[in-house]
C-alpha angles and dihedrals in degrees: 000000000000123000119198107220136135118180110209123227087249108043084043090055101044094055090059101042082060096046090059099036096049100028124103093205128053106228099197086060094054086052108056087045089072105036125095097235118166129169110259093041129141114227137192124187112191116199086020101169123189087349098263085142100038094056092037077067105041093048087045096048093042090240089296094137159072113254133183118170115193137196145143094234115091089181083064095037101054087048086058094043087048085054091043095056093060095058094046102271102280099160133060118236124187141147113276122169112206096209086062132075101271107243096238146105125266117257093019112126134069096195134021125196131190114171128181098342112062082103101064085055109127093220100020087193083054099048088041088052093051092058089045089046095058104040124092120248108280090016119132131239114205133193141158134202152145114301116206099271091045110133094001088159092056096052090040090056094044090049092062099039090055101023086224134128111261104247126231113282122213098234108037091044097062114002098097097039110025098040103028077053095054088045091052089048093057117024117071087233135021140182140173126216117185126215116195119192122182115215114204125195112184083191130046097230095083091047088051096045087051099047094041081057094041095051094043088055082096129334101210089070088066096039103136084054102067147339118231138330098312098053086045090060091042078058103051100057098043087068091039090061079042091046101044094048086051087064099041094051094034105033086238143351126258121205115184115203111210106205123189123206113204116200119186126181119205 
């Protein structure tokens, strides 16, 4: 199944620096509680980004490590290498598509990560089998992503403003069926932790500026929202009149974000 979506570098970037700013749990630190990290080992992180997990490992592990961060964005991809350059350039970059054979080696890798984009792959068992493929027996795939009562607040809040069913989202809807599934399928053993973070906003702007981001990841997701810049304006300020008369009556809004972390051992 294809998904057109493309998540620009600022709404990308917005979204995180809220996250950190309004949440009440760190979820890099969650993270790097479950996973099996060891110094020596050989890491790949596949839709990388701008490199936030590759240098959470490589500052965890005190560089003592090999690391190789992948994605499709060059946008993203220049702002990691740019990163990368200032520490001394400890981590590989490079440009990986998930929906292609990976150019490596079987049996190469001692971690995989995949955070926040296994679900915009095209053949989600491909994609699986590929991670399998290059890891090395008894190595772990990781990856994290939206279970089905992730942001209930946020759509809450977007249902009322539009009067309009919420449509399906990539993630939610099939991050804990489709793709646990495909994990369970291919690894010898699998297992989901969960990792919940309220976000509170005492004041409706940050919510705004994080669903306008949100909802500009790609608009084709929210389609049958609006059409084209006009009707996502008309939008907009529509949940900002919800959001605002949340607070008033609340005192905030709390949107919880459900994460799920799906390890896999070959």
């Amino acid at each position: 199944m294809k998904i057109e979506y493309q998540e620009t570098t600022n709404d990308l970037m917005t979204r995180i620096d809220i996250h950190n700013r309004f949440g009440g749990r760190n979820i890099d630190e969650w993270m790097l509680q479950i996973l099996p990290l060891q110094k020596g080992m050989k890491i790949l992180d596949v839709g990388c980004g701008a490199g936030k997990q590759c240098f959470g490992y490589h500052n965890h592990l005190q560089g003592e490590c090999d690391i190789t961060g992948g994605d499709v964005n060059e946008e993203l991809l220049t702002k990691a290498r740019t990163e990368n350059a200032k520490i001394g350039n400890p981590v590989k970059f490079m440009s990986l598509n998930f929906n292609e054979r990976f150019p490596f080696e079987d049996n190469s890798f001692d971690l995989l990560s995949c955070c926040f984009a296994i679900y915009y792959a095209e053949d989600i068992p491909f994609t699986i089998r590929e991670m399998h493929r290059v890891l090395k027996p008894g190595g772990t795939l990781f990856s994290s992503g939206p279970m089905p009562d992730n942001k209930k607040t946020f759509y809450d809040i977007i249902r009322e403003a539009t009067g309009k069913p919420i449509p399906p989202m990539p993630g939610s809807s099939r991050y804990s069926t489709e793709i646990y599934g495909a994990v369970k399928d291919t690894f010898s053993s699998s297992r989901v932790e969960i990792f919940e973070n309220p976000l509170t906003f005492t004041n409706a702007q940050p919510f705004i500026d994080y669903t306008r981001a949100s909802l500009s990841e790609d608009r084709k997701l929210w389609g049958s929202l609006f059409q084209g810049a006009d009707d996502f304006e008309k939008v907009m300020e529509k949940i900002t009149e919800v959001a605002n008369r949340w607070v008033e009556r609340d005192g905030k809004i709390v949107m919880t974000k459900v994460v799920g972390g799906i390890l896999g051992t070959k």
